[in-house]
C-alpha positions in Angstrom: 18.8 125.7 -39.0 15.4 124.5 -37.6 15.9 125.7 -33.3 13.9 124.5 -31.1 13.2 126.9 -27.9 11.8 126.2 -24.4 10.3 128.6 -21.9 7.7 128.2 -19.9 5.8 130.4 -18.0 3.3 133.5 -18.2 3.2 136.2 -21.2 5.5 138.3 -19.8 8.2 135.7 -19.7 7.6 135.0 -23.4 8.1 138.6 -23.6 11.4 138.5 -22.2 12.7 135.6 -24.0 11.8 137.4 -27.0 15.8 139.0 -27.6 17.0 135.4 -27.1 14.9 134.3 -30.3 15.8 137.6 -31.9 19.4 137.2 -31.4 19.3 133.7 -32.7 17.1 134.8 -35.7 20.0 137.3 -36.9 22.7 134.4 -36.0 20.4 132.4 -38.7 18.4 134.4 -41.0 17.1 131.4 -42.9 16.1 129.7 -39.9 12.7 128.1 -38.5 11.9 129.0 -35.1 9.8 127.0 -33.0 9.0 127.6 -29.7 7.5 125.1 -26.9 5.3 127.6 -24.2 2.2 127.3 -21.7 -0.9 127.7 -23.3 -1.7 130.5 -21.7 1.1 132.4 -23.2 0.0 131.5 -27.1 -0.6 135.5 -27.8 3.1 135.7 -27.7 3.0 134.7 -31.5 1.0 137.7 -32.6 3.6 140.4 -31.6 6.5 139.0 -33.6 7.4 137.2 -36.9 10.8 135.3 -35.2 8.2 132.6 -34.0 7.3 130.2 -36.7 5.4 127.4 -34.3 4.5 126.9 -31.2 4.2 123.6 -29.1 1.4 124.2 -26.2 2.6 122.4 -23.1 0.1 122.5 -20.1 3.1 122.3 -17.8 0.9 123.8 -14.7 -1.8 121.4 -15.4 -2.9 117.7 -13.8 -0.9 115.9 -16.7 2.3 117.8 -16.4 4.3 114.5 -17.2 2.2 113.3 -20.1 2.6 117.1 -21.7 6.6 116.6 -20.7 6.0 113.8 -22.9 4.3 115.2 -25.7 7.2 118.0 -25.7 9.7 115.3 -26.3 7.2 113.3 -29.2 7.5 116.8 -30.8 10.9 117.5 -30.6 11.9 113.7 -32.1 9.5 114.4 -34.5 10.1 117.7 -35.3 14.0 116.9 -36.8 15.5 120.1 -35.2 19.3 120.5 -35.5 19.5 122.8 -31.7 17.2 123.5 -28.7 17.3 126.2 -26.2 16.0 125.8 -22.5 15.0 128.2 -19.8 14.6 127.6 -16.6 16.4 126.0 -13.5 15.0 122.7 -12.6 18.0 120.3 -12.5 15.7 117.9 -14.8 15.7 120.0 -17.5 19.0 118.4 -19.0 17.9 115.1 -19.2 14.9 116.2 -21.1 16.7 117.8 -23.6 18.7 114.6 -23.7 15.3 113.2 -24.2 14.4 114.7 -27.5 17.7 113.5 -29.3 18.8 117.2 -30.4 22.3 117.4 -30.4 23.1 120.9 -30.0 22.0 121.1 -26.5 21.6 124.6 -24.3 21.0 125.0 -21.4 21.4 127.1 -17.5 24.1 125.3 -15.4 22.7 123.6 -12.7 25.0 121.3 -11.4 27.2 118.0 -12.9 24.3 116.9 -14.8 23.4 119.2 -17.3 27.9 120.1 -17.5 27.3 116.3 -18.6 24.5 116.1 -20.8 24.2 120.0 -22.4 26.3 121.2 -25.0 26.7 124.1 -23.1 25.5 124.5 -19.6 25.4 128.1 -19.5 25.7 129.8 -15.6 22.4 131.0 -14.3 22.5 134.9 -13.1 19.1 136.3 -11.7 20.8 139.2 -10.7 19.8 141.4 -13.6 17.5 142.0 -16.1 15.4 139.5 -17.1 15.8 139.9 -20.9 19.8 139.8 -19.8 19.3 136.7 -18.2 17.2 134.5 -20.8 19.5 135.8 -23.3 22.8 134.4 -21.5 21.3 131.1 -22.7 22.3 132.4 -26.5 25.5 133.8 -26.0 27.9 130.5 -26.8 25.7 130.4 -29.9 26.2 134.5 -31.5 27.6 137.5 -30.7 24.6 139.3 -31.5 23.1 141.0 -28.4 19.2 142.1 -28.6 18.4 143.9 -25.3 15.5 144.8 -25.5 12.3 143.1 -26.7 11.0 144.0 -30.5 7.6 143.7 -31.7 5.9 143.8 -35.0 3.7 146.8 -33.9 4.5 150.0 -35.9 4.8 153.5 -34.2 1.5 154.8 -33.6 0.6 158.7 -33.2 1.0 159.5 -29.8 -2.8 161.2 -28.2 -1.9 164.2 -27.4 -1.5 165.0 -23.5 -2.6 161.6 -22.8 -1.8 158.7 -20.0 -3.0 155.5 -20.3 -3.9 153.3 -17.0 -3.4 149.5 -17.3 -4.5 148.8 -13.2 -4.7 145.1 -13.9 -2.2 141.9 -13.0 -3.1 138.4 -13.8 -5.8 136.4 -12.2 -3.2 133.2 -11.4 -1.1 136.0 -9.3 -4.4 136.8 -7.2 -5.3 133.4 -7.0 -1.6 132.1 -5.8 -1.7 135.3 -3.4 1.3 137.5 -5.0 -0.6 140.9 -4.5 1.9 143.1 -7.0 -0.6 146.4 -7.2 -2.4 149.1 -5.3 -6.2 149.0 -4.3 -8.7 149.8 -7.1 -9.7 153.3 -4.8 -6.0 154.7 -4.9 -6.1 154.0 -8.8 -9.6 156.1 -8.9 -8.0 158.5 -6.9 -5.2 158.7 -9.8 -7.4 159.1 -12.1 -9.1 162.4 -10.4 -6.1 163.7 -10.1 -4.6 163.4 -13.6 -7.9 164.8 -14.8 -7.7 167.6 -12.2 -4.3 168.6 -13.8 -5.6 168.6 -17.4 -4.2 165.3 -18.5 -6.6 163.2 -21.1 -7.0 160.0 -19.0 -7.7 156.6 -20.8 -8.0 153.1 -18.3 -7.8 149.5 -20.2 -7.6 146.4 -19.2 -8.0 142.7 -19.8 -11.0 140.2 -19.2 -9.1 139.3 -15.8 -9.5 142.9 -14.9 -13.1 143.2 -14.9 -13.4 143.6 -11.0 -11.0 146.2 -10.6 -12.1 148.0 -13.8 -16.1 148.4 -12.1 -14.6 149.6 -9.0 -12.7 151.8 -10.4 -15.3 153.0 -12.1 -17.5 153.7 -9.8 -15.1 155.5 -7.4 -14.1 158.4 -10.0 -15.5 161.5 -9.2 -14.4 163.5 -11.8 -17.0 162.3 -14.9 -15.0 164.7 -18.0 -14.4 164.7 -21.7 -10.8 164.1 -20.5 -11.6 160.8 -19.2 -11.8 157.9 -22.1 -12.8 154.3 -21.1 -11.5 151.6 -23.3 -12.2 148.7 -21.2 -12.8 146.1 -23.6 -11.9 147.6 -26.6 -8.4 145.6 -27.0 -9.7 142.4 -28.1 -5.8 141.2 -28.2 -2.5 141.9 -26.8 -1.7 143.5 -30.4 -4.6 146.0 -29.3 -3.0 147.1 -26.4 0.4 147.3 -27.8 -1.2 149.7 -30.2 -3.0 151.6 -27.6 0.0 151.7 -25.5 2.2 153.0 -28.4 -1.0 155.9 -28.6 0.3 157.2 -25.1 2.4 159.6 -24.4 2.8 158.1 -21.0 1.4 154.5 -19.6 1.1 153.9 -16.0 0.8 149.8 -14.5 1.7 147.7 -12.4 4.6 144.8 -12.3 2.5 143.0 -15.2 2.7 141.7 -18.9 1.2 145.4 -20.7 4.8 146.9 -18.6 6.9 144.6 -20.7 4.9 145.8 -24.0 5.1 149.3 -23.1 9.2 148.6 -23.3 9.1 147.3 -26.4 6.5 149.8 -27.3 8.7 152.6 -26.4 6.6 154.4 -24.6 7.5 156.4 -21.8 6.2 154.1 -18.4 5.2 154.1 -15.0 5.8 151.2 -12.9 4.5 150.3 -9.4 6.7 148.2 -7.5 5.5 146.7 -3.9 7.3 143.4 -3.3 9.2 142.4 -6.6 12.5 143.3 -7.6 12.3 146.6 -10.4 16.2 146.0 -11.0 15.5 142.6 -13.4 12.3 143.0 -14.0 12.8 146.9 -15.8 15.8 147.6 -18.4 18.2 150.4 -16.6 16.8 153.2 -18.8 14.9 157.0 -18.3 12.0 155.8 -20.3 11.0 153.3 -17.3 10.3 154.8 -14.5 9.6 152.5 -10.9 6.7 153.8 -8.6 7.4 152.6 -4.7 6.2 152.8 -1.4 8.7 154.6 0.9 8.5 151.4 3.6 10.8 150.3 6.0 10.5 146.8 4.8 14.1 144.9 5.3 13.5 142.1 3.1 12.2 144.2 0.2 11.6 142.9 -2.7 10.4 139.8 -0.8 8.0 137.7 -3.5 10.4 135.4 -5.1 13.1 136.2 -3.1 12.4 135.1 0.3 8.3 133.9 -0.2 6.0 133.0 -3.0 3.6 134.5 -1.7 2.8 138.0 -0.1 2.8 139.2 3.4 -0.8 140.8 5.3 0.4 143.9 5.7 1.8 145.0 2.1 3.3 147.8 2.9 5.3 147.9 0.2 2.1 149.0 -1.7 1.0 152.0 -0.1 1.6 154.7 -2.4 -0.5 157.0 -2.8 -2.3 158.8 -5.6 -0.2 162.2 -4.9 2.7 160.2 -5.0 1.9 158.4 -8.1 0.8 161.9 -10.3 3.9 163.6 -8.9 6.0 161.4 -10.8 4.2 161.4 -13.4 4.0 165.6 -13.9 7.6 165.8 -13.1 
């Protein structure tokens, strides 16, 4: 079986999709797995063996159309028996038609892709994100992954130790979706953790560089209990090795959360404006961090904005808050 799958979007939606492609793999052992992403979600690959290829698609870019395109070049070229697409633009089923693939899957939206898809499968947002790329895979096997798997092997856990991952992608700064606390209240963390005897290590990505140096220079408390490994994960494997070091990982609503889950690891999560219930499996191992606000629209980003309000008050929580969570 040679599947073609389709899912675009940022590294933590690749992670997500992951149980899809896992479930499939199990359906067909023997099977080549490619799957069509944004460039900027390539690192995907190096957590899991399910993916054999990947087609790069610069969907957000100024060619969207020509890379639309190039996507359906591929696929004719490519000779693949069924394809799998995320995603809920009603379009979607006429480019699948495109490529010529007869098995054809799908998310229902409307007469079209009933039409045109194999199976247009109903389109739930109302629950776990893993739960809801995987619906797309359920008329194909009755295996059921829930939870992402990656090729990173348990590591031995630091003893006493809580890793901080303070950063969220610079494309969510940029587009105005503030998902995390100031750079001070994480300083403040930090004290505080140290304070109670807790061996304190902060990472983070190249897009976290700003944050990192104010953090930095707001801790107070300079100690052997304080590690700083900014840098030091050269990929997303790194961290996912790091992470699995931990015995507990704090972040916020970003892509190292959805590696801590399939690392196992116990997490901390903070939540301001988007919705913990589907972006966090139902479990004691992942804990949400949130502001006690009046807000009556919360979560609000993706629900009722795309972007987030001036006053976030859904994101003050404070650093007494956060470490009483985590000591409890």
């Amino acid at each position: 079986m040679n599947i073609l799958a389709i899912n675009f979007g940022g590294i933590g939606d690749e992670i997500f999709f992951l149980p899809a492609l896992i479930s499939l793999k199990k359906e067909f052992p023997n099977s080549k797995i490619t799957l069509a992403l944004e460039p900027r979600s390539k690192s995907v690959k190096d957590l899991t063996d399910i993916i054999d290829d990947l087609f790069l698609i610069d969907v957000k870019g100024k060619n969207k159309y020509t890379e639309l395109l190039k996507l359906v070049y591929l696929a004719r070229k490519g000779d693949f028996d069924l394809v799998v697409s995320s995603g809920g633009n009603k379009l979607i089923s006429i480019l699948l038609t495109l490529t010529g693939i007869k098995k054809r899957y799908g998310y229902d939206t409307g007469k079209l892709s009933q039409i045109l898809l194999t199976k247009a499968v109903p389109l739930n947002k109302n629950q776990y994100a893993c739960a809801m790329y995987h619906d797309l895979v359920t008329p194909i096997t009755n295996n059921k992954t829930y939870l992402p798997e990656i090729n990173v092997e348990a590591q031995e856990k630091i003893p006493n130790s809580v890793l901080i991952h303070p950063g969220v992608s610079k494309m969510s700064i940029q587009k105005g979706m503030i998902k995390t606390i100031p750079a001070e209240v994480w300083a403040q963390t930090i004290d505080l953790l140290i304070e109670k005897g807790k061996h304190v290590v902060l990472a983070g990505g190249p897009d976290d560089k700003e944050v990192i140096e104010t953090i930095l220079s707001r801790i107070t408390l300079h100690s052997s209990l304080f590690t700083n490994y900014y840098g030091k994960t050269k990929s997303l494997k790194d961290l996912a090795v790091l992470i699995g070091k931990a015995e507990k990982f704090i972040c916020s609503d970003s892509a190292p959360l959805h590696v801590a889950v399939a690392m196992g690891t116990k997490t901390y999560v903070i939540f301001g404006p988007t919705d913990d219930k589907k972006l966090i499996p139902q479990s004691e191992n992942v804990i949400p961090i949130k502001a006690n606000d009046k807000c009556p629209i919360k979560p609000c980003l993706w629900e009722h904005r795309q972007t987030t309000c001036d006053k976030l008050d859904c994101l003050k929580i404070s650093a007494e808050d956060i470490v009483s969570k985590i000591l409890n």
